[in-house]
C-alpha positions as CSV (number, residue, x, y, z in Angstrom):
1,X,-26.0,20.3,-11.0
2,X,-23.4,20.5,-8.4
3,X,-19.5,19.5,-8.7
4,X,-17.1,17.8,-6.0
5,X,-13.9,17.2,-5.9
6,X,-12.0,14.5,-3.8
7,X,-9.8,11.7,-3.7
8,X,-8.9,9.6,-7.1
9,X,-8.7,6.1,-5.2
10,X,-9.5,3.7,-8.2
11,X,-9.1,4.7,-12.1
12,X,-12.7,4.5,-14.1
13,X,-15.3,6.7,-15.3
14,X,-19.0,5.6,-14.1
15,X,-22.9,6.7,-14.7
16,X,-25.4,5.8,-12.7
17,X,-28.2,6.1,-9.8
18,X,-26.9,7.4,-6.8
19,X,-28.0,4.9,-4.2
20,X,-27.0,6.0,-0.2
21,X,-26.0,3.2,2.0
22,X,-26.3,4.0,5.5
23,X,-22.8,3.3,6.8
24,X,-23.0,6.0,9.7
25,X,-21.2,5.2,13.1
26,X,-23.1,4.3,16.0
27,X,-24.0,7.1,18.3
28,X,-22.5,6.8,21.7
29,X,-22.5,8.6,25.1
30,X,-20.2,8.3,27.6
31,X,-21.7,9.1,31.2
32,X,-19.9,8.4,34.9
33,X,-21.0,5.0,36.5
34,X,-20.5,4.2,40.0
35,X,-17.8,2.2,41.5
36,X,-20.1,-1.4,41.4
37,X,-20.7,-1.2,37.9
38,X,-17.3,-1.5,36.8
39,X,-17.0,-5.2,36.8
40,X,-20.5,-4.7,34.4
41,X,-19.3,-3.0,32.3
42,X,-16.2,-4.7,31.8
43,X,-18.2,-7.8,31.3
44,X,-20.4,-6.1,28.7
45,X,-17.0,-5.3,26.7
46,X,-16.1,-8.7,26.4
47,X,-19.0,-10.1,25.7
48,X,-19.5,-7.1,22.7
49,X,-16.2,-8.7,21.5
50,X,-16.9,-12.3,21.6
51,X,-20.0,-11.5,19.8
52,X,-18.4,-9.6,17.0
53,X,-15.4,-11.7,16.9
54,X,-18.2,-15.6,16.0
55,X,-20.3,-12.5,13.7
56,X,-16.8,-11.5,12.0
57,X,-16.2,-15.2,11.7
58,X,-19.6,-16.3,10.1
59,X,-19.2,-12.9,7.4
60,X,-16.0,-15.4,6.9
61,X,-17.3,-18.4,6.2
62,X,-19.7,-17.3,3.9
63,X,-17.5,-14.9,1.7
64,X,-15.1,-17.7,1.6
65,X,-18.4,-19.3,-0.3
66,X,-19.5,-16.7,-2.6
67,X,-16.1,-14.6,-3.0
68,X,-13.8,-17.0,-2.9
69,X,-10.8,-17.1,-0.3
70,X,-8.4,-14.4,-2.4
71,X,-10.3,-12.1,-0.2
72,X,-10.2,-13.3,3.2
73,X,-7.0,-11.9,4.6
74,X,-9.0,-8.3,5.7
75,X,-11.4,-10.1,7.6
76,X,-9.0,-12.1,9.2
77,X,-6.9,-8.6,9.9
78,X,-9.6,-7.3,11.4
79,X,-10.0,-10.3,13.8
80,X,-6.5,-10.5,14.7
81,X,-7.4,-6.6,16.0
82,X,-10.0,-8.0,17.9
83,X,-8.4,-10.5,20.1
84,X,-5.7,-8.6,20.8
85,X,-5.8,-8.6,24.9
86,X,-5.0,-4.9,24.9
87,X,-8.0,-3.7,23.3
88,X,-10.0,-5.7,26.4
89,X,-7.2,-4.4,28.7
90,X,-6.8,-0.8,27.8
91,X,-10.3,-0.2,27.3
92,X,-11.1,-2.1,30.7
93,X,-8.5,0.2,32.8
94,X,-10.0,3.5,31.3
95,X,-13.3,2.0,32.8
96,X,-12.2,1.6,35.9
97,X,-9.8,4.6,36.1
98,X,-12.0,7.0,34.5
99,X,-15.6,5.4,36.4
100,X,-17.5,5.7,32.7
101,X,-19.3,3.1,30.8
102,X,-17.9,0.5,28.0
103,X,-19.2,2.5,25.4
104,X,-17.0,5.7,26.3
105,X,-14.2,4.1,27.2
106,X,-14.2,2.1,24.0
107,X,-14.3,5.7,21.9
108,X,-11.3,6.8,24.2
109,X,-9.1,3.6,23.1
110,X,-10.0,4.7,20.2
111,X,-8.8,8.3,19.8
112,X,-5.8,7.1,21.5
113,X,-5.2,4.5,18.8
114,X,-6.0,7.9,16.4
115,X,-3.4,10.0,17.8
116,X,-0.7,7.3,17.5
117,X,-1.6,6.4,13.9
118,X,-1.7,10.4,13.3
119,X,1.6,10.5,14.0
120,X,3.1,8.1,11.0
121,X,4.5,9.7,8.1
122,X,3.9,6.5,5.6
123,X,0.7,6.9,4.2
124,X,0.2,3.1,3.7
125,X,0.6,2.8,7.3
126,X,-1.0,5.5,8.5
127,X,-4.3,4.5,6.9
128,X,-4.2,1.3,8.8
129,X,-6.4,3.0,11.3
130,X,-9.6,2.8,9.4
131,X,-9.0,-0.9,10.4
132,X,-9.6,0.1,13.6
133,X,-12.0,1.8,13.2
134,X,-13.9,-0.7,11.6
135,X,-13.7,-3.6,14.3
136,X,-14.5,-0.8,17.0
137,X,-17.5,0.5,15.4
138,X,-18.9,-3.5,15.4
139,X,-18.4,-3.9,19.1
140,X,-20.1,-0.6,19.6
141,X,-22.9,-1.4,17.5
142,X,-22.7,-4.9,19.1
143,X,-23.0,-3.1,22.7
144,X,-25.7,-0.9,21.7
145,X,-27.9,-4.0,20.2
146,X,-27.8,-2.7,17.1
147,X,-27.2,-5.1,14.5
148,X,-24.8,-5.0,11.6
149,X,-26.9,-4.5,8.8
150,X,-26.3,-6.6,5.5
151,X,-24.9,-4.9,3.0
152,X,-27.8,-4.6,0.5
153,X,-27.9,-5.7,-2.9
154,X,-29.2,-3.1,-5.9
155,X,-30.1,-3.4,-9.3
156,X,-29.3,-1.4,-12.5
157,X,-26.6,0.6,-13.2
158,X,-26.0,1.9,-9.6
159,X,-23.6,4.0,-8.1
160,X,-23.3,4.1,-4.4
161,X,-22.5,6.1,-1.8
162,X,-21.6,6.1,2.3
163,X,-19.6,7.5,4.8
164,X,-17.1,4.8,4.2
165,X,-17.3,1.1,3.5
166,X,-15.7,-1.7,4.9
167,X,-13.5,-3.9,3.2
168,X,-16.5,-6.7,4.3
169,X,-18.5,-4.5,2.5
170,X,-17.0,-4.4,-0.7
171,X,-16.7,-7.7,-1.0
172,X,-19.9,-7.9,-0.6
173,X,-20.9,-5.9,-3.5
174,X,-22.6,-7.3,-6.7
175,X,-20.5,-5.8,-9.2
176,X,-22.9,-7.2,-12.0
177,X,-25.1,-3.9,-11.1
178,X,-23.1,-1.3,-8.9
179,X,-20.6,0.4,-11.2
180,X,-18.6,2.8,-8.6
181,X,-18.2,3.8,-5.3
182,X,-18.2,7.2,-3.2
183,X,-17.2,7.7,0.5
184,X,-17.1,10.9,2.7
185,X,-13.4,9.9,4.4
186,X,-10.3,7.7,2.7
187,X,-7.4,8.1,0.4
188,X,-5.3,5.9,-1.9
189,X,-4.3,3.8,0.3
190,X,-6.8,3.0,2.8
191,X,-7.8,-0.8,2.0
192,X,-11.3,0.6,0.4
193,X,-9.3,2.2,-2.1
194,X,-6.8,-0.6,-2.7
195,X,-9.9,-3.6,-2.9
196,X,-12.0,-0.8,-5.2
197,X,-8.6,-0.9,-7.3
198,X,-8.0,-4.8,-7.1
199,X,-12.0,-5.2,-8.3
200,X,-11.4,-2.6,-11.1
201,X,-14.4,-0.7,-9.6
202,X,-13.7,3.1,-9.9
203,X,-13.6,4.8,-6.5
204,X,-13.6,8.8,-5.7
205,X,-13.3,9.3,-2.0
206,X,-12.8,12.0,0.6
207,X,-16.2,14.0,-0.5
208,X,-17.7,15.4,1.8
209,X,-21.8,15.5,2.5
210,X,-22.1,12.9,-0.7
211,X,-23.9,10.6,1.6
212,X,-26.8,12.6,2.1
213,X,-30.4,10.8,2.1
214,X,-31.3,13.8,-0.5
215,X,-28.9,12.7,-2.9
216,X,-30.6,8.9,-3.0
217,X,-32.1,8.2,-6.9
218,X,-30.4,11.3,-8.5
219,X,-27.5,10.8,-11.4
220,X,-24.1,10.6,-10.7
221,X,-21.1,10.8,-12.8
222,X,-18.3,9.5,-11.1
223,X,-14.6,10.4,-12.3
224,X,-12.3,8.4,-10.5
225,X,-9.3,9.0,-12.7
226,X,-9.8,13.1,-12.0
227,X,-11.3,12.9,-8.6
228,X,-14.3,14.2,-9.4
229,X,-18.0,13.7,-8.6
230,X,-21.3,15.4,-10.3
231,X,-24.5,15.1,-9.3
232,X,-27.5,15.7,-11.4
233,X,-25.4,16.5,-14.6
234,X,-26.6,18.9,-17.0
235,X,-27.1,17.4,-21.1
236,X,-24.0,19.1,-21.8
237,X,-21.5,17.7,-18.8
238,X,-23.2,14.6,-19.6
239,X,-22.5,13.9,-23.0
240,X,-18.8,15.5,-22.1
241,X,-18.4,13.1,-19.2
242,X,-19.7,10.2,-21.8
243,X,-16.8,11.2,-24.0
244,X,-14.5,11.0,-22.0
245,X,-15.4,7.7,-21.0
246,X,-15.4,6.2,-23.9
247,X,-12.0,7.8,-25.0
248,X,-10.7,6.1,-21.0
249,X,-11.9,3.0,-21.7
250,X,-10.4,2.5,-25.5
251,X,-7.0,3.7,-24.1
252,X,-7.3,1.0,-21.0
253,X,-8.6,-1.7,-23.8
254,X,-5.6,-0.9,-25.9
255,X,-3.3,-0.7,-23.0
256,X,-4.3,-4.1,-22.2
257,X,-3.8,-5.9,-25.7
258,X,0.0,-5.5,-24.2
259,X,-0.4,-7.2,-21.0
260,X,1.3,-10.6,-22.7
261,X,4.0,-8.9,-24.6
262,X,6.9,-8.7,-23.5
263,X,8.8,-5.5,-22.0
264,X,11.4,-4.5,-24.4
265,X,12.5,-2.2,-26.0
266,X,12.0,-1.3,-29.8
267,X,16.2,-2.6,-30.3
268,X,15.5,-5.5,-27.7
269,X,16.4,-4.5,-24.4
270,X,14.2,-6.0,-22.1
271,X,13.2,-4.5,-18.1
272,X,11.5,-5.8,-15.7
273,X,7.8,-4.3,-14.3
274,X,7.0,-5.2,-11.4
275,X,4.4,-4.3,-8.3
276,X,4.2,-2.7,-5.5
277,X,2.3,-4.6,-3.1
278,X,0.8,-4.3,0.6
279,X,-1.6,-7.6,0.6
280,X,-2.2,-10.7,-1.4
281,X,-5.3,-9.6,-2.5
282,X,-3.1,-7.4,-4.9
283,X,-1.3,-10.0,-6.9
284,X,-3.8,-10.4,-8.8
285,X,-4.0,-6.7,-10.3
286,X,0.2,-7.3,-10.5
287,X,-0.1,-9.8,-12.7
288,X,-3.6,-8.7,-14.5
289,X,-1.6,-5.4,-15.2
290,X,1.4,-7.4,-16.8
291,X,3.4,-7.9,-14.2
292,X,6.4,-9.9,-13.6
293,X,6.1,-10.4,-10.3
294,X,6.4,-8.7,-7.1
295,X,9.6,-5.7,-6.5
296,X,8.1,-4.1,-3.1
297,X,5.9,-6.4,-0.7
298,X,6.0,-4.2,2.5
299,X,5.2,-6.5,5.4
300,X,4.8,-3.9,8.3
301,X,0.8,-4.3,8.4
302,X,1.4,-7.5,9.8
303,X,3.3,-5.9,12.8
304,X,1.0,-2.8,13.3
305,X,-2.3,-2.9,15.9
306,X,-1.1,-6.1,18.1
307,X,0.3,-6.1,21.3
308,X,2.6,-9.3,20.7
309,X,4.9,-9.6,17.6
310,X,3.6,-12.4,15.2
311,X,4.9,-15.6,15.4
312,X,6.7,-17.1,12.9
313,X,3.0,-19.7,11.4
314,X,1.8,-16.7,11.2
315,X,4.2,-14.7,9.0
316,X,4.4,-17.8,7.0
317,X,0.7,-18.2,6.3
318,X,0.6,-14.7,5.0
319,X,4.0,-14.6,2.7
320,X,3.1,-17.9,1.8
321,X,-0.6,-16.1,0.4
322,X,1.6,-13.1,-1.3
323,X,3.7,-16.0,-2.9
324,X,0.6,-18.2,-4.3
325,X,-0.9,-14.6,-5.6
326,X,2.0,-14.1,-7.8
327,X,3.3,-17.7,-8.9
328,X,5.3,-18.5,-10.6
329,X,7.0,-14.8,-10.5
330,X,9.6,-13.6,-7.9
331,X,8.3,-12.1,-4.6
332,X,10.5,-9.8,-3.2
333,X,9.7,-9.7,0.5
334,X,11.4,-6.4,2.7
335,X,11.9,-7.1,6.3
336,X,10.4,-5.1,8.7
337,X,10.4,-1.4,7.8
338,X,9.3,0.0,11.3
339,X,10.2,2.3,13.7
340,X,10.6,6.1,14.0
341,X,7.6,7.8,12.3
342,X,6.4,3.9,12.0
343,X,5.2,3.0,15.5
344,X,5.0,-0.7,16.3
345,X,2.2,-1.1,19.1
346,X,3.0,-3.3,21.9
347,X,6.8,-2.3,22.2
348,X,8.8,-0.5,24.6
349,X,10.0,2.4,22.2
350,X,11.8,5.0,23.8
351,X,10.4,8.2,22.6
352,X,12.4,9.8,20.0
353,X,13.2,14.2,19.0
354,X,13.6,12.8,15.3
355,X,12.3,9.5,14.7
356,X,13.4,9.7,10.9
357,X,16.7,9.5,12.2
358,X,16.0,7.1,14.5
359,X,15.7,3.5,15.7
360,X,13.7,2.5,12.5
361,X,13.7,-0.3,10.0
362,X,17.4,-2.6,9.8
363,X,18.3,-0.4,12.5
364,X,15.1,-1.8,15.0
365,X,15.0,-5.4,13.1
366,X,19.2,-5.4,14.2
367,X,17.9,-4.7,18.2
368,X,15.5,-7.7,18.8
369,X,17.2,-10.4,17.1
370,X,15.1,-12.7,18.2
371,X,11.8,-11.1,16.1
372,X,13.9,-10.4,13.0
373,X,15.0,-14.1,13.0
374,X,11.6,-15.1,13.5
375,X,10.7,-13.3,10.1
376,X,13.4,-14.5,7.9
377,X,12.7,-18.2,9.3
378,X,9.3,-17.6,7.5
379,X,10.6,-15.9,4.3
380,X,12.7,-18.5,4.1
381,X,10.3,-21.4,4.3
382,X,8.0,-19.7,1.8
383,X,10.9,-19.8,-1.0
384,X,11.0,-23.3,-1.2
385,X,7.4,-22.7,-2.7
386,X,8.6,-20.8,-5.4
387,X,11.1,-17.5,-5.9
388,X,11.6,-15.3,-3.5
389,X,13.9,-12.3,-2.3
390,X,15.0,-10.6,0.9
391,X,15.5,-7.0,1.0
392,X,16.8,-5.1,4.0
393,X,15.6,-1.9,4.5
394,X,17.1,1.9,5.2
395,X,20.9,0.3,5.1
396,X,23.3,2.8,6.2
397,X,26.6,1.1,6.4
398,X,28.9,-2.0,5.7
399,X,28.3,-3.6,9.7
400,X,24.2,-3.5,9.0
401,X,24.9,-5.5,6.0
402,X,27.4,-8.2,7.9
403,X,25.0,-8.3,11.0
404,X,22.0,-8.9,8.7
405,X,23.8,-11.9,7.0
406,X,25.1,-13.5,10.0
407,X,21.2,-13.4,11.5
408,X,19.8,-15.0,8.0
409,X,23.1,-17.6,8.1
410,X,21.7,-17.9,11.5
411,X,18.0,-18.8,10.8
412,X,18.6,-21.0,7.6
413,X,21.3,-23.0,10.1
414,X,18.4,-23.5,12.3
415,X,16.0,-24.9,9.5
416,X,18.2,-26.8,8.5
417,X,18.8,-28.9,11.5
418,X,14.8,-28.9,11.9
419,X,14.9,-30.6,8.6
420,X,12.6,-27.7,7.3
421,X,13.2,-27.1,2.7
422,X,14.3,-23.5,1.2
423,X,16.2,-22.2,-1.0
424,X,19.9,-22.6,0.0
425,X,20.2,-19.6,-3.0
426,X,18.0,-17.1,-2.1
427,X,18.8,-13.5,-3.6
428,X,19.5,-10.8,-0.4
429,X,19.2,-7.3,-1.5
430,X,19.7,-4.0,0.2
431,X,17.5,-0.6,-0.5
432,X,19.3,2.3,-0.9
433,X,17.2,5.3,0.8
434,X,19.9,7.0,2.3
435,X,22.9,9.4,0.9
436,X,25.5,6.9,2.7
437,X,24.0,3.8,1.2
438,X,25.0,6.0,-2.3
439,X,28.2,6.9,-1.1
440,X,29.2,2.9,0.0
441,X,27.0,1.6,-3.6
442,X,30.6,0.1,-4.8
443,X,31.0,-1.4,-0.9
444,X,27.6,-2.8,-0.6
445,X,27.2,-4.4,-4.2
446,X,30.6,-6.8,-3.3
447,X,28.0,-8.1,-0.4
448,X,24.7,-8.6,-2.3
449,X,22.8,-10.0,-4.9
450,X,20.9,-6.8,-5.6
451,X,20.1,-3.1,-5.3
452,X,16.3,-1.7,-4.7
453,X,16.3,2.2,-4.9
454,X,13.4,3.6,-2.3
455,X,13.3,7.0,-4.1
456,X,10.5,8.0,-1.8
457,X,13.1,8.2,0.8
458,X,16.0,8.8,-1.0
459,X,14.8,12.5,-2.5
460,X,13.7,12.8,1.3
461,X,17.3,12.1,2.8
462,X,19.2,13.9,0.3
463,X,17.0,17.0,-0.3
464,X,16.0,17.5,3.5
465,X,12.8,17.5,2.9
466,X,9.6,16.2,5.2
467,X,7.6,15.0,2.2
468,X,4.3,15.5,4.7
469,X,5.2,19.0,4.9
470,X,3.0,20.6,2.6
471,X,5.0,24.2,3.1
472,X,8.3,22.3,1.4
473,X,6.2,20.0,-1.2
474,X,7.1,21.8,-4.1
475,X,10.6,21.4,-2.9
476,X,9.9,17.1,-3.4
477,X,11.5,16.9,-6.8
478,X,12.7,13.4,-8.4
479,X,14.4,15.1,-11.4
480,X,16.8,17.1,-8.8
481,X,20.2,16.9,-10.6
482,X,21.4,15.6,-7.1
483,X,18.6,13.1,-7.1
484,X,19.9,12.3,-10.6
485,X,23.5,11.9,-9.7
486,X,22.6,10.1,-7.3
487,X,21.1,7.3,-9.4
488,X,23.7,7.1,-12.1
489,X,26.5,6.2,-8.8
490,X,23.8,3.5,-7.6
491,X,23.5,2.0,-11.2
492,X,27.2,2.0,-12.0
493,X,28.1,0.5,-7.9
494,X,25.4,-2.6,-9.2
495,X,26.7,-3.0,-12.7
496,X,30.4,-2.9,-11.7
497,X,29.7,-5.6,-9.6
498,X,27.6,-7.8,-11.4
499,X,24.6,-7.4,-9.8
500,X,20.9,-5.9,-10.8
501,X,19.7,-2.6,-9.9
502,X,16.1,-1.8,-9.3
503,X,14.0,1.4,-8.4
504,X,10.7,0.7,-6.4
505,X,9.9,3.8,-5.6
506,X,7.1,6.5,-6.8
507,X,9.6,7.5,-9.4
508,X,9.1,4.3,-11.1
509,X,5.5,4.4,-11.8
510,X,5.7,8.0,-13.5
511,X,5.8,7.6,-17.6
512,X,7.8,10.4,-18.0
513,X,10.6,9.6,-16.1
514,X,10.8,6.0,-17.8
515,X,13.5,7.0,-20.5
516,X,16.1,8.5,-17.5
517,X,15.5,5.1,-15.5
518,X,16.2,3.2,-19.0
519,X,19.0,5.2,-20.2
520,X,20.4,4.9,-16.7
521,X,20.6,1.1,-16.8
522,X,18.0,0.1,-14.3
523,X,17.2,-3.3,-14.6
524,X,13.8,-3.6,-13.3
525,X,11.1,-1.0,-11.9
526,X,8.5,-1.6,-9.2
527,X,5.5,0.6,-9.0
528,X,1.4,0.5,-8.3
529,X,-0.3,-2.6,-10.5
530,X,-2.1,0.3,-12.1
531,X,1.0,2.1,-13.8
532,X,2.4,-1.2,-15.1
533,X,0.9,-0.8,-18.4
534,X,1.4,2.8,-18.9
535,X,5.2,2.3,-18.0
536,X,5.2,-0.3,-20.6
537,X,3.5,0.9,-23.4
538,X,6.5,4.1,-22.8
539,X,9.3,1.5,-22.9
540,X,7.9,-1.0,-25.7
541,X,8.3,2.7,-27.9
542,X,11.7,3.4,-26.7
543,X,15.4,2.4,-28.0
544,X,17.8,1.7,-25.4
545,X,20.2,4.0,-27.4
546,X,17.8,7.2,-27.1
547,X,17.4,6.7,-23.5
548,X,20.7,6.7,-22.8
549,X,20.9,9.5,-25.1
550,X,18.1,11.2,-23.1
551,X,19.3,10.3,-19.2
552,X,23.1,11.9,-20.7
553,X,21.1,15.0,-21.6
554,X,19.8,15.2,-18.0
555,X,23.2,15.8,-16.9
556,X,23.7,19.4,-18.6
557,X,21.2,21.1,-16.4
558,X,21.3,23.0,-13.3
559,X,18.1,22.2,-11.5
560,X,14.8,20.0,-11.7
561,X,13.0,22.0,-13.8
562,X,14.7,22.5,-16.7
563,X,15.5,18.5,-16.4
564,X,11.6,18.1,-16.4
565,X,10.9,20.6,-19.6
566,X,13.9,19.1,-21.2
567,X,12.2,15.2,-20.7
568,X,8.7,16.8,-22.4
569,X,10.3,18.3,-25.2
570,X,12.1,15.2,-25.7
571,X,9.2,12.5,-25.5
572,X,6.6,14.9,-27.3
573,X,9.2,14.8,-30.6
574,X,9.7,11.1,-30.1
575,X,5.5,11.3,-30.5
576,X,5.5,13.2,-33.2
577,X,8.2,11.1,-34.6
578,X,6.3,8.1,-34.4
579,X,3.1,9.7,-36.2
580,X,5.3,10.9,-39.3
């Protein structure tokens, strides 16, 4: 028997045959070439492209058959990578400049695509590189005459294992017989992990050596709620590992007899869940999970490995996918949170000493009007198809707020006279990330319609804290009475002005911290599709009164951990009030 420990990616506990797919990336050498064989070379890139871009578009066509087209957007990411001109471009001048063949030159785009992603502190984003990655490794294979193989098919209760998989390849999988997945690389937010999560297929990833040929036929035990992988279980682990399974699954069953009621509390207060969201293909876990819609669509992907900004069809044909996902519940769409530790490829970006405090999100929207009108133009065309918000990111001050406006006045002016339908009465909101945006809350709520807390950011800003700084993590702490504080001015700025206040960060998707948000007075909470329910079944046990009770306790303490011991003491006798 031996243990591993990774990656929790996708919830679920799974038994089975190990089955090794060979996912392994194509071995390449780079060697010189003399001067006449650049224009070869070259020649071979393109046509390696062309050939993966009509492969990429057959695996379309026929997943649009057998899956359906909620899943189509990642191959068509992945071909909107591929015709970018600068991956043909770059990778042409390294051949030239650098005398080597296609092959190598490709791998160097590549690690220079690497280094820039390395670079990003948002984790969502930063994963967008296995994207990359992915189209790459079929032109290389594509170069090299190897084929792609087809992902095969297995039978019984299977469990399987690779390097990594492809978001092509999990669509492909027959999830009548393969029960959970394994990689050697990935994390939470690579789109593996978010497809394994959307499919309700449990996922462990970032194990190391689990794709060995040795391991093929042998049982596996697969823990993606722990992290954990075993291999060749002893009886005892086994029968443990059963328990606990069953015990998982009855607590998911009875979590989801609640998915249709509603979210209130036990006195009537009602909240709203909603999701998180990065891709339509996750509506449909929002609203499987019992949520009411969408808090958080971040749209950067859409802006990330291109050379030119998208047009506005295009932004439209994705929000208008987001929207369809969700109907008939509200889509809350932020603008373009870029910038700074958030590279957009293809722009001129003046390198920065501290790019968290730099040109970033409203701040970079604000400098190229012409792109940010572009996107609301689209926003706004998609909420004539049903309810939609616009939420401006990392807002720092009153003349962000007026300049934003005047833009949207702007783009829904030029609609208009293009004889083009939305919503004359769509909801603008701001997030508040930033100490200042606290300190203005009573400023900015006589401008909006409502407030989205970013906590992420906000414990960030106003602890001084790099949250990718492992040396200062344990210094990361939501229940900081300042964090707190914080919070309570935010709530009370909304509520004085008659306007609703929302949290859509991390914070929101904890179960512990759902009594402080309540008592607070947050309106609505936005977190992962996979915390809705637990978040829920907290609040359906709550009374408005006791949370408010509980958040005014909060307040008596001097520092985050006596806040955190005081919020276990209080839910574990609520528990064992509720069992008397």
């Amino acid at each position: 028997m031996r243990n591993f420990s990774g990656i929790a990616a996708s919830p679920g506990i799974a038994m089975g045959r190990l089955r090794i797919v060979d996912r392994r990336k194509t071995a390449v050498s780079e060697y010189p070439i003399p001067f006449e064989s650049v224009c070869h070379e070259t020649s071979r890139l393109v046509q390696a492209i062309e050939d993966t871009r009509v492969e990429l578009e057959l695996l379309k066509s026929r997943l649009a058959e057998t899956s359906g087209e909620d899943h189509i957007f990642f191959i068509e990411t992945h071909l909107m990578i591929l015709v970018d001109e600068r991956l043909v471009t770059e990778t042409s001048e390294i051949i030239k400049t650098g005398m080597i063949n296609a092959e190598g030159a490709l791998r160097r785009t590549l690690q220079r695509y690497r280094d820039t992603f390395a670079r990003i502190d948002d984790p969502y984003l930063r994963e967008r590189i296995s994207d990359v990655e992915t189209v790459i490794e079929r032109v290389l294979r594509s170069m090299s005459g190897e084929a792609v193989e087809p992902f095969p098919q297995h039978e019984g209760q299977t469990i399987i294992a690779a390097h990594d998989f492809s978001p092509a390849d999990m669509l492909q999988i027959d999830r009548n017989n393969v029960l959970a997945i394994i990689t050697e690389i990935g994390g939470r937010t690579s789109h593996t992990a978010i497809l394994a999560r959307a499919l309700d297929l449990p996922a462990v990833m970032g194990i190391e050596g689990i794709a060995d040929p040795l391991f093929d036929g042998v049982s596996v035990i697969v823990d993606g709620v722990a992290g954990t992988v075993t291999v060749d279980p002893d009886q005892d682990t086994f029968q443990t590992s059963l328990r606990r399974k069953q015990h998982y699954e009855y607590v998911e069953h009875e979590l989801l007899k609640t998915v249709s009621l509603p979210t209130v509390t036990l006195d009537g207060h009602s909240m709203h869940l909603r999701g998180n969201v990065e891709i339509p293909e996750e509506g449909a876990s929002v609203l499987g999970h019992g949520g009411s819609g969408v808090g958080l669509y971040r749209t950067e992907m859409l802006f990330m490995n291109r050379e030119a900004m998208p047009d506005e069809e295009e932004q439209l044909e994705i929000y208008r996918a987001m929207q369809q996902a969700i109907a008939p519940h509200p889509l809350t769409i932020r603008t373009l949170d870029a910038g700074g530790d958030k590279l957009l490829e293809g722009m001129d970006q003046t390198a920065e000493l501290n790019p968290a405090l730099g040109v970033r999100a409203i701040r970079l929207s604000l400098s190229m009007p012409y792109e940010f009108k572009k996107q609301l133009r689209a926003i706004l065309r998609v909420s004539a198809d049903g309810p939609v918000r616009i939420m401006f990111p990392m807002i720092s001050g009153m003349e962000e707020v007026y300049r934003a406006k005047q833009l949207l006045n702007e783009a829904k002016r030029e609609l208009t006279d293009s004889g083009i339908a939305f919503d004359s009465t769509v909801q603008v909101g701001v997030m508040i990330e930033i100490p200042a945006a606290v300190i203005l809350a009573d400023l900015l709520a006589r401008e909006v319609d409502f407030f989205s807390v970013g906590t992420n950011d906000l414990i960030q800003y106003t602890l001084a804290i790099d949250r990718s700084n492992e040396q200062l993590s344990h210094m990361y702490q939501p229940l900081h009475p300042a964090v707190l504080r914080s919070l309570r001015r935010i709530v009370q700025a909304a509520h004085g002005a008659g306007i609703t206040a929302c949290l859509c960060g991390e914070m929101a998707g904890e179960p512990l911290y759902l009594p402080v948000l309540l008592g607070l007075g947050f309106d609505e909470l936005s977190m992962g599709a996979g915390s809705i329910l637990r978040v829920k079944q907290i609040l359906r046990r709550c009374t408005l009164e006791r949370a408010a009770r509980i958040a005014e306790g909060c307040f008596s303490f001097s520092t985050a951990a006596e806040v955190e011991l005081y919020l276990k003491t209080q839910i574990t006798m609520d528990v064992a009030e509720s069992i008397d």
